[in-house]
Structures are given as C-alpha cells and as structure tokens.
C-alpha positions in Angstrom: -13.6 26.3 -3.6 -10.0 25.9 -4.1 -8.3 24.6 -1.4 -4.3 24.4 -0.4 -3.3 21.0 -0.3 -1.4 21.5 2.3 -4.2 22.5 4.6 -5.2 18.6 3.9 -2.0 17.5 5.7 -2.6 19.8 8.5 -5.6 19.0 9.1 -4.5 15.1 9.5 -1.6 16.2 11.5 -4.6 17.8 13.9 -6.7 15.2 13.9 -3.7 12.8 15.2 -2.8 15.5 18.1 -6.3 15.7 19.1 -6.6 11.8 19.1 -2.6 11.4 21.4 -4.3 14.2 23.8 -7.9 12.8 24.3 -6.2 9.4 25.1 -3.8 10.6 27.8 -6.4 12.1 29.7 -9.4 9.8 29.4 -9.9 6.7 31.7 -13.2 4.9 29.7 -11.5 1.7 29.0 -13.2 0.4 25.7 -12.9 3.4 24.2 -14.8 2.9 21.2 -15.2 7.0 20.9 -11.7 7.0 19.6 -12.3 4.8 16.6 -15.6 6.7 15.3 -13.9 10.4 16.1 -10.5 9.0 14.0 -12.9 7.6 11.0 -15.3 11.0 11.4 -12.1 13.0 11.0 -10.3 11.2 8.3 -14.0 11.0 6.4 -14.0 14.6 6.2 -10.9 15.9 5.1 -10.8 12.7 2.4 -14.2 14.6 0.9 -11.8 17.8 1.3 -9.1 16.7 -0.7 -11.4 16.8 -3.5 -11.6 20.5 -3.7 -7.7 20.6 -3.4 -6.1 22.4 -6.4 -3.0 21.7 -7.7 -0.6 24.2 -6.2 2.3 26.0 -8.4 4.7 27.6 -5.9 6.8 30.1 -7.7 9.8 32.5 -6.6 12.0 32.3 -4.4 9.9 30.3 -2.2 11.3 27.3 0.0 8.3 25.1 -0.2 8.4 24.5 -3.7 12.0 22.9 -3.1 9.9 20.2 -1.2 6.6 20.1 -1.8 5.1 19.1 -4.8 1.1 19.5 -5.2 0.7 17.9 -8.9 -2.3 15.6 -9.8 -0.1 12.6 -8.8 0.0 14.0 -5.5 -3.3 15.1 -4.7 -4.0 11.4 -5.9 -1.9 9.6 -3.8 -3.2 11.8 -0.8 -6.6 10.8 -1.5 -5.5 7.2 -1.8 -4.0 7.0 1.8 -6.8 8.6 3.1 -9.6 6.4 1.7 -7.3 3.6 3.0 -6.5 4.8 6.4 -10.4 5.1 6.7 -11.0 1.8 5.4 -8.3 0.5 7.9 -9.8 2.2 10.4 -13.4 0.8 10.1 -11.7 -2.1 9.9 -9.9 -1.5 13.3 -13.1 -1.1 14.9 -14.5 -4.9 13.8 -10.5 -5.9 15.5 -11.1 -4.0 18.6 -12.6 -7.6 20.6 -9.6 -9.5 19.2 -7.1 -7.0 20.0 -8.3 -6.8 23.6 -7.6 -10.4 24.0 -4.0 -9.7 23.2 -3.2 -6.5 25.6 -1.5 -7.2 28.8 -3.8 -8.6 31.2 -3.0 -6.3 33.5 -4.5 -3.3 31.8 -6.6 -4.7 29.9 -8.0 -2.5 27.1 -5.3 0.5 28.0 -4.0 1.1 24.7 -6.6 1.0 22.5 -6.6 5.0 21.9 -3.2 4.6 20.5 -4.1 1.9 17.7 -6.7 3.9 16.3 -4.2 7.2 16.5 -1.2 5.8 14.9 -2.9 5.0 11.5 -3.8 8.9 11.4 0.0 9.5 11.9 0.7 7.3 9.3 -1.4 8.2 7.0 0.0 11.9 7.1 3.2 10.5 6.4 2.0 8.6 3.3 0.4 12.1 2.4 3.5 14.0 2.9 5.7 11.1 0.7 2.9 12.3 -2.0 4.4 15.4 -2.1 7.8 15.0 -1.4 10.6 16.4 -4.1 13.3 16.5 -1.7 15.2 13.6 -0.5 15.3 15.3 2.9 11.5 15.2 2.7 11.2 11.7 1.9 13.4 10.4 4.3 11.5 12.3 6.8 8.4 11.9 5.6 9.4 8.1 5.2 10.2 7.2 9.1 7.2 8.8 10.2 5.8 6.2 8.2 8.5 3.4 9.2 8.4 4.2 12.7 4.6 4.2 13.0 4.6 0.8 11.2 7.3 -0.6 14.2 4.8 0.2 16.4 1.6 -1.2 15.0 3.1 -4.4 13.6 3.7 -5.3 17.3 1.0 -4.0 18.7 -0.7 -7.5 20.1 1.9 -7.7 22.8 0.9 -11.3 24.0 1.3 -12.8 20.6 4.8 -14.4 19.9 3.6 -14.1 16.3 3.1 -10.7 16.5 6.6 -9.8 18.6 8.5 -11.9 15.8 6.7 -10.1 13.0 7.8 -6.5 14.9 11.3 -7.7 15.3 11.9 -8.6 11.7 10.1 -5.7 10.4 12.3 -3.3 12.6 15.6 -5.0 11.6 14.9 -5.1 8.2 13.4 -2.0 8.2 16.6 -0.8 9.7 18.9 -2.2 7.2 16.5 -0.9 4.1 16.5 2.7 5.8 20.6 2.5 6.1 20.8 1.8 2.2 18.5 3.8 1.0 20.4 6.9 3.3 23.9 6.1 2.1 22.1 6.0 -1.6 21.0 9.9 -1.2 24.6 10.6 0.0 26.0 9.2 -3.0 23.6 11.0 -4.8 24.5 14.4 -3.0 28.4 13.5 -3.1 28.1 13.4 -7.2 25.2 16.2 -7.8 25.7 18.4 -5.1 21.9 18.5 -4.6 18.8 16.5 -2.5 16.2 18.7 -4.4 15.1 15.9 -7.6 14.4 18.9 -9.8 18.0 19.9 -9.7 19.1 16.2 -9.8 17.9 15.8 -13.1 19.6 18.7 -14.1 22.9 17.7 -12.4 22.6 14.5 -14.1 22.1 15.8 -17.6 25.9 17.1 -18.0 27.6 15.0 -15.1 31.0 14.0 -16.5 31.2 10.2 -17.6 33.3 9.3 -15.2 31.2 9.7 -12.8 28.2 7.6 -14.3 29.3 4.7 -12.7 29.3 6.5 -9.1 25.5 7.8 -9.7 24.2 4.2 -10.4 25.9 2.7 -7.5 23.6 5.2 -5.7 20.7 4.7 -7.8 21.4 0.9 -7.0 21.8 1.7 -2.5 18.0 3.7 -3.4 16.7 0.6 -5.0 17.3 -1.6 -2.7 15.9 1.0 0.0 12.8 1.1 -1.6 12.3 -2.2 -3.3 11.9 -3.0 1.0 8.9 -0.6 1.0 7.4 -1.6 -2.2 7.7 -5.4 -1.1 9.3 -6.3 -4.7 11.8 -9.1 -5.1 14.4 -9.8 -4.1 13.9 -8.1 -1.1 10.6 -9.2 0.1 11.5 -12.0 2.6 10.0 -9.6 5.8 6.9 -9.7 3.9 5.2 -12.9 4.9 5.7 -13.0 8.7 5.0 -9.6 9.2 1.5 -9.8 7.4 0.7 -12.8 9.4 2.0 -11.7 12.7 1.1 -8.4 12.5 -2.9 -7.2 13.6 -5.2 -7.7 10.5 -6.1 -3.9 10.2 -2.3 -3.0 10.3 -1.7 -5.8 7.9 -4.0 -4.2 5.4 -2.5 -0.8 5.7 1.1 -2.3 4.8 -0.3 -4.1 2.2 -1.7 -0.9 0.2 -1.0 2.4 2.2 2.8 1.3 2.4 3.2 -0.1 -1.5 1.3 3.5 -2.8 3.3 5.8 -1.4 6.4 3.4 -2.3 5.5 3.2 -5.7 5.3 7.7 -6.2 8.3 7.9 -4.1 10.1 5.3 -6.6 8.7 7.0 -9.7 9.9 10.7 -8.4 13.5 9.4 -7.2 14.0 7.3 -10.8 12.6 9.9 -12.8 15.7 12.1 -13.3 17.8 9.1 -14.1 14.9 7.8 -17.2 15.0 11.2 -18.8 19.2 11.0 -18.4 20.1 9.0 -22.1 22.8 7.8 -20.2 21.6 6.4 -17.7 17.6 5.2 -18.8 18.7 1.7 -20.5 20.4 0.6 -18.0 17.6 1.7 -14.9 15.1 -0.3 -17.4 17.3 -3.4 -17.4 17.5 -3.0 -13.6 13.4 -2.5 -13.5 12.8 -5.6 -16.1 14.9 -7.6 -14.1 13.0 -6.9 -10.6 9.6 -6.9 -12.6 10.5 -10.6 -13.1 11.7 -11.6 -10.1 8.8 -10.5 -8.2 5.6 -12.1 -10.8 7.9 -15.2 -10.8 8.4 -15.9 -6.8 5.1 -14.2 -5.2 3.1 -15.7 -7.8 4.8 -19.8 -7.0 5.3 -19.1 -3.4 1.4 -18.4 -3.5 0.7 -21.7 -5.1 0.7 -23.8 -1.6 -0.2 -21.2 0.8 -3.1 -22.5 3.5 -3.2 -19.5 5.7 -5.4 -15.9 4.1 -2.7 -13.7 5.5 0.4 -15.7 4.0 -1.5 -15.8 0.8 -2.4 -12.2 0.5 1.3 -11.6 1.1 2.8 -13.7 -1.9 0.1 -11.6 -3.5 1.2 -8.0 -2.9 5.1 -9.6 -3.7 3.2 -10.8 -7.4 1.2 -7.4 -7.7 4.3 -5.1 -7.0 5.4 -7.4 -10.0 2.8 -5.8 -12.3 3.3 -2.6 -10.9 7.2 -2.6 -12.1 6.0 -3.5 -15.4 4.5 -0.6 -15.5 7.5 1.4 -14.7 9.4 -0.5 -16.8 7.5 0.6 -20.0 8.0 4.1 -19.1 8.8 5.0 -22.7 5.0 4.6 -23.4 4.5 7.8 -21.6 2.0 6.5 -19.1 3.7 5.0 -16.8 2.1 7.1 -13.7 -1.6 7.3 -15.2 -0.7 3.0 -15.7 0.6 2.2 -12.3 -1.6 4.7 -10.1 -5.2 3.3 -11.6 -3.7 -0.3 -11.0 -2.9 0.9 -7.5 -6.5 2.7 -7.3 -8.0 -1.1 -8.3 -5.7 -3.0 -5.6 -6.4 -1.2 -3.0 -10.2 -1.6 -4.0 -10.2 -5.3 -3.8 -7.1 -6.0 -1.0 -8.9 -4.0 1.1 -12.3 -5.5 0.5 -10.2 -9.2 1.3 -8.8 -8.0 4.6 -12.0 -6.5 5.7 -13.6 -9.5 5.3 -11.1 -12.1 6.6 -11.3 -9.8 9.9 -15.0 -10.2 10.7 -14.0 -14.8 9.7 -11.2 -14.4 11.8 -13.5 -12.8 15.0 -16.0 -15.8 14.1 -14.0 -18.9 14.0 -10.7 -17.5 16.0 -8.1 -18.5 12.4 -6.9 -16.8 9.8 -6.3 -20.3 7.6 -8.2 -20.7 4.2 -9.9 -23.7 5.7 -11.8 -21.3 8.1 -13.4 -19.8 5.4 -15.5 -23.3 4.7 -19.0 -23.0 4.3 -19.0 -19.1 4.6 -21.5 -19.2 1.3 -23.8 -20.6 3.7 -22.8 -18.9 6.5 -22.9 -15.2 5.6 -23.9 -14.2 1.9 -22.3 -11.4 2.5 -18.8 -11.9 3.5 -18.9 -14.5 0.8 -19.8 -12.5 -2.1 -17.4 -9.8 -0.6 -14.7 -12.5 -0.7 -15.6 -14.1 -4.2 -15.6 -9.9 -5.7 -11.8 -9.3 -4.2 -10.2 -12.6 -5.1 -11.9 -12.6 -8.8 -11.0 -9.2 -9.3 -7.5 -10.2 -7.8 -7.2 -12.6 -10.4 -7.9 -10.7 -13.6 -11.4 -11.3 -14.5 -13.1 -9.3 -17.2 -15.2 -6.4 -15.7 -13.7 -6.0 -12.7 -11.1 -3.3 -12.1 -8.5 -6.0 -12.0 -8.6 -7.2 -15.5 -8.8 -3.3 -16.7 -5.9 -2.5 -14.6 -3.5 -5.2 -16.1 -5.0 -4.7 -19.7 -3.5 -1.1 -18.9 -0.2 -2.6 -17.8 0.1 -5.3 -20.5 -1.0 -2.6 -23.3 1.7 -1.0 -22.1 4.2 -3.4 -21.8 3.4 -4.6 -26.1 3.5 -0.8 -26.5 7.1 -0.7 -25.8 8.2 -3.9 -27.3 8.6 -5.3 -23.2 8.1 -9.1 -24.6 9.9 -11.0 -22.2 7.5 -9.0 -19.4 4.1 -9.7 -21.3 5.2 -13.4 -21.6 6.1 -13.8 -17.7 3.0 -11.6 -17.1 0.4 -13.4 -18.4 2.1 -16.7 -17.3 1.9 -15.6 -13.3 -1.8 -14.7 -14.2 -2.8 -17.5 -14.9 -1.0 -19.1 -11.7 -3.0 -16.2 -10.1 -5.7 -17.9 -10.9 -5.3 -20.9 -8.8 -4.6 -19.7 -5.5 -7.1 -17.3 -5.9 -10.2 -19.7 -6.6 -9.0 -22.1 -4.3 -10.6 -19.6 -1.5 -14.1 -19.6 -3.6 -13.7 -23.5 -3.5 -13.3 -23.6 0.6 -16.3 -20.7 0.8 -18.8 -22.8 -1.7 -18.4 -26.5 -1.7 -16.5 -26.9 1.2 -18.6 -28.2 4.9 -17.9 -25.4 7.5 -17.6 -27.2 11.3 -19.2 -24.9 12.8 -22.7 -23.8 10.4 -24.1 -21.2 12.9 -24.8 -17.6 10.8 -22.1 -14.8 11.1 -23.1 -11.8 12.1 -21.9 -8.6 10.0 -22.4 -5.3 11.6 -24.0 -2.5 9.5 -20.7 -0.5 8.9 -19.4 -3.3 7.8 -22.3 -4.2 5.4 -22.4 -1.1 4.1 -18.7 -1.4 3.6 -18.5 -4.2 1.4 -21.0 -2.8 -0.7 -19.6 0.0 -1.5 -16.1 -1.5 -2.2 -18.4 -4.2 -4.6 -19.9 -1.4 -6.4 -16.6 0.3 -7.3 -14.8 -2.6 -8.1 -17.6 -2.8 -11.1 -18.1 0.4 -11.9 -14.0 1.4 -12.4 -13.9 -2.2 -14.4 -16.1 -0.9 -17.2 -15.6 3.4 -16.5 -12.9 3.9 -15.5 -12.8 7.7 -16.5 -13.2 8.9 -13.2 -9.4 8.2 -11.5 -7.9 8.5 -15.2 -9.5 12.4 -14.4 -8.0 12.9 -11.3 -4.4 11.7 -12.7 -4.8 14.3 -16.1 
C-alpha cells in the first residue's frame, strides 16, 4: 500500500472540519465525545502515515515547487501526529481543570473547540514538514501561530493565562514581522521563494551582494530562533508555558520546536552548501548553540515551579539541537537532530502527562506538589523519575543516545568549544533534574491520600516508558524512517 502523503494532510484537515461542524451544532455540555472522536481520528491516520511513500513530483507540476515528501518529511508528519495525539489524551485528563476556568456563564461551552484546534495545528506542523516554499512556510506557519494565540489563552478566567496569550501574540507578532521582511530580502537578491532555486541563485550571486543575503539570513534567524525557543530570543518562553493550559504547554514544547527545527534546516540549507556563505552561518549557529545550553541550563538551576522548569529545559535542549546543526559538515546533521527530537518528545511528553494528572490532585504546578508521589501513585512516579533521567542523559535511555549522537558529532567536526559547553550544561542538567526525584521519594507529601490514574493514562505512561528503553539501546527503527 503506497499511499500519497498528502492524503495524510487531508485527511487531518477533515478530521478538524468535522470536529468545527459537530461543535456548532451540538448542545451536550461536557462533551467528552469530542476528545475521543479527535484522538480516534488522529490514531488512525498516524498508523496511515506509515504506509506513506516518499513522493517525487516531476514535470512541470506546481506541487513540487512546494511540497516536499522526502523521508524527513514523512518523519516530521508522523512526529506531530503522535504528539497531537499524546496532547490530546492529555487534554482529556485537563478537561475538569479547564472547566473551572470557562466563563461562569457558560460553563463548559467551549470545550469542542480545545480539542479541535490541536487537529488544526497539527496539520500546520504537517504541512511546515513539507514546505519548500517560503510562501508555504509562512502560510503553513500562522496556521500554526494563530492556533497557538488561541490555545495559550484559552483559560479565560486565569490572569496567568491572559498574560501568557498577550506576550505570546506580541512576540509572536514581532518574530512573524522579521522573519517576513527576511523572505523579502531574500526575494529582492534571488528573485525566487522556491528554496531549490535559492540555492541555485545563491551559488553565482555577485559578491556584492553577499552582504544583502546575510542580512536576510540574519531577519530569518531571528524569526525562527522565536519558534525554536533558542537564545537570545526565548524570553516569551517561561510565562507562556506556565500560563498557558498544560496540554497546550506540551504541544509548544515539542509540536512547535519539531517543525521549527525542519523548517530551519530547509531555509539554511542553501546558504551551508554556498562556500561563501557556510562559515559564517556556522559561526552564527555556534554562537546561538552557546547561548541557549548556557542560559536555559542556569536559569533552570533555581526553578520551584514544573512548568517554569520544563521551560528553561526546552531553551537548554534547543541548545543541543543547534549543535547539531552546527556540525553540519559531518553529514548527519538531519538523521542527528531528528532522533534527538524523536527522544524529546518521548520523555517531555511523558513529564507533562504526568504533571497534569499532580496538578488535577493537589490543584499546583510547583515541584513541591510532587512530595510523596512515590507513595502516592507508583505510577506517576516512575513515569516522572523515566522523563527527568532520560532528560538528563542517563545511559540506556534515549536521552543519553540522543546526545552521544550530537556530541559524536560535534568531536567529528572539530566543534570543541561546543562539546566543552555541552557536557558542562549536562551536568548542570543534572541537578534540576533530580531535584524532582528528591521531592517524589524522600520528601513528606501533605496530603498522603492515593491518586487515582485513569486507564488511558496508565496505559499511556507505559508505553512512553517502554520506548524511551527500547530507542536508548535500538535505536534502528527512527534512524530507518530518516534513511
């Protein structure tokens, strides 16, 4: 069965109509139909996409201008599928808490909508997968920004929440208007959007020009070093992740950062394989590499609240993720910084899961909530102690095999100065991370009643355990799909 990978994004795009049209006309008020029909639909087509074949359009035809269907694609559509269903179940565990937070006045109205959104924004992430036209990525880019605007400020009652929507819009804003007048510097010189014919452009531009392209490549950078959550431009990230609902906190966290991290590859692509302009983009990348393992992995350090924490985190991990990119000459640079993404999205996921069902328990999203939870629920524990060891690099977990990858890298290419920051912020890592195993084990919880963990969830974080192991000693199956 070969199937058109474009049929995948369809189908998603059909799924969210279905969902928009159900909601508008039916008056239950829980509406907990929604969230199973989103995660039945989403379910499927992720077991789809894996009889998607990569797609060579040839001719004269249009699509090919725009849509790429390489391994890296078909990857990255998987990955914001598997996440949008993960966020999704984990929607369903947030449905009590997110009540709460609805006007008063209608209480519950609204609820089809969160569970719909994701499914839009996850066929945006899918469609930046594919994207080899700037005018498809900016497109395919504000359905995912716009989406985001939405969800981030979604508990209407919460101050937190409206503060975290505000920043993330105005920033968002500002990120979108660089990253636009980028592409129109990079029109102005090439005379082309399409990224096939940029790299052509760029191979006999005329020197004098050079400096106009970076100044472009630099507007693009900063536009997406917003999305990817990479320093310098990372201060949105805290407040939004803890202002913004848990689920939707999650999805920004590895949904957002995949799809940034292909769309940054395919847009600084053309300029690596340009002589004249590669070793100064690598500077540019070594330099941002640093930034971000330095600050996320020290502004970390004193963190108290889960949400805060986890967001210094994705800052650090984008940090590891450059490195990748900046040893591009190794020639893995993809296969490197997609099975790293594959890994954090494995264990982030599995951390936000679990801080919702603690957070609908004891009512906080602080560290200190999370004392006694050995003793309170085996399960969430264990869950917790897998994502944060695996978060820190510890041998057999998909963590430690997905830095080895990076670092490997990194010595491969004589990167010295980023193997010597890297395995500094590790160890940092280390820290912040156990400090949660230290409030779950030995700490006295106030309140030492059992938690209750529904079945889906269960089931969940057993799954998520199991492939955390499994990819940290084989991980031969995603290195496959990336071949």
């Amino acid at each position: 069965m070969n199937l058109n990978p474009i049929v995948l994004d369809l189908a998603v795009l059909a799924l969210g109509l279905v969902l928009l049209l159900l909601e508008a006309f039916n008056e239950e008020k829980e509406k907990p139909f929604f969230g199973w029909l989103s995660i039945g639909g989403i379910a499927i087509v992720f077991v789809l996409s894996f009889f998607a074949s990569q797609q060579i359009f040839v001719g004269s035809s249009q699509l090919a201008q725009f849509y790429k269907a390489d391994a890296l694609a078909i990857f990255y559509k998987r990955l914001a599928l598997g996440t949008t269903l993960l966020v999704l179940i984990m929607a369903l565990e947030f449905r009590p808490i997110l009540s709460s937070y609805l006007p008063a006045a209608r209480k519950n109205a609204g609820l089809g909508e969160f569970f719909a959104l994701p499914v839009f924004t996850c066929l945006g992430l899918m469609w930046m997968a594919s994207a080899a036209d700037f005018v498809m990525i900016f497109v395919s880019l504000e359905l995912v920004t716009i989406s985001f605007y939405v969800l981030v400020s979604y508990m209407r009652r919460s101050s937190a929440s409206l503060e975290a929507g505000v920043k993330y819009l105005i920033l968002g804003a500002l990120s979108t208007g660089f990253f636009v007048y980028g592409i129109t510097w990079i029109f102005g010189i090439t005379g082309q959007t399409n990224l096939l014919a940029i790299s052509d452009a760029l191979r006999v531009l005329a020197p004098a020009s050079h400096t106009a392209a970076l100044f472009g490549l630099g507007l693009l950078l900063i536009g997406l070093g917003f999305k990817i959550a990479a320093a310098p431009f990372q201060l949105w990230v805290p407040d939004v992740y803890q202002g913004a609902p848990t689920p939707i906190t999650a999805l920004l966290s590895v949904g957002s950062k995949a799809a940034g991290f292909v769309v940054l590859w395919r847009v600084i692509e053309p300029f690596l394989q340009t002589p004249a302009f590669a070793p100064k983009l690598q500077l540019i990348l070594v330099g941002l590499a640093v930034l971000s393992l330095i600050y996320g992995n020290i502004a970390a350090l004193p963190q108290s609240n889960m949400k805060r924490l986890l967001a210094y985190s994705s800052i650090a991990h984008a940090g590891y993720l450059l490195v990748a990119i900046a040893s591009w000459k190794s020639g893995q640079a993809p296969v490197t910084f997609s099975f790293y993404l594959a890994g954090y999205f494995l264990m982030t996921l599995l951390a936000f899961l679990v801080l919702i069902v603690v957070n609908q328990s004891t009512g906080g999203d602080d560290i200190a909530n999370f004392n006694g939870l050995g003793q309170r629920s085996p399960v969430l524990a264990l869950g917790m102690t897998i994502s944060m060891l695996s978060l820190a690099g510890v041998p057999f977990t998909v963590g430690f095999l997905g830095k080895f990858f990076i670092f490997f890298d990194a010595v491969k290419t004589g990167q010295w100065l980023l193997v010597g920051v890297g395995i500094v912020t590790v160890a940092a890592g280390f820290y912040y991370y156990l400090k949660v195993l230290r409030a779950m084990y030995w700490n006295v919880a106030k309140n030492p009643s059992p938690i209750v963990v529904s079945p889906l969830t269960r089931a969940t974080i057993g799954v998520l355990i199991a492939l955390i192991f499994v990819l940290g000693v084989y991980p031969a199956p995603v290195l496959e799909m990336l071949k």
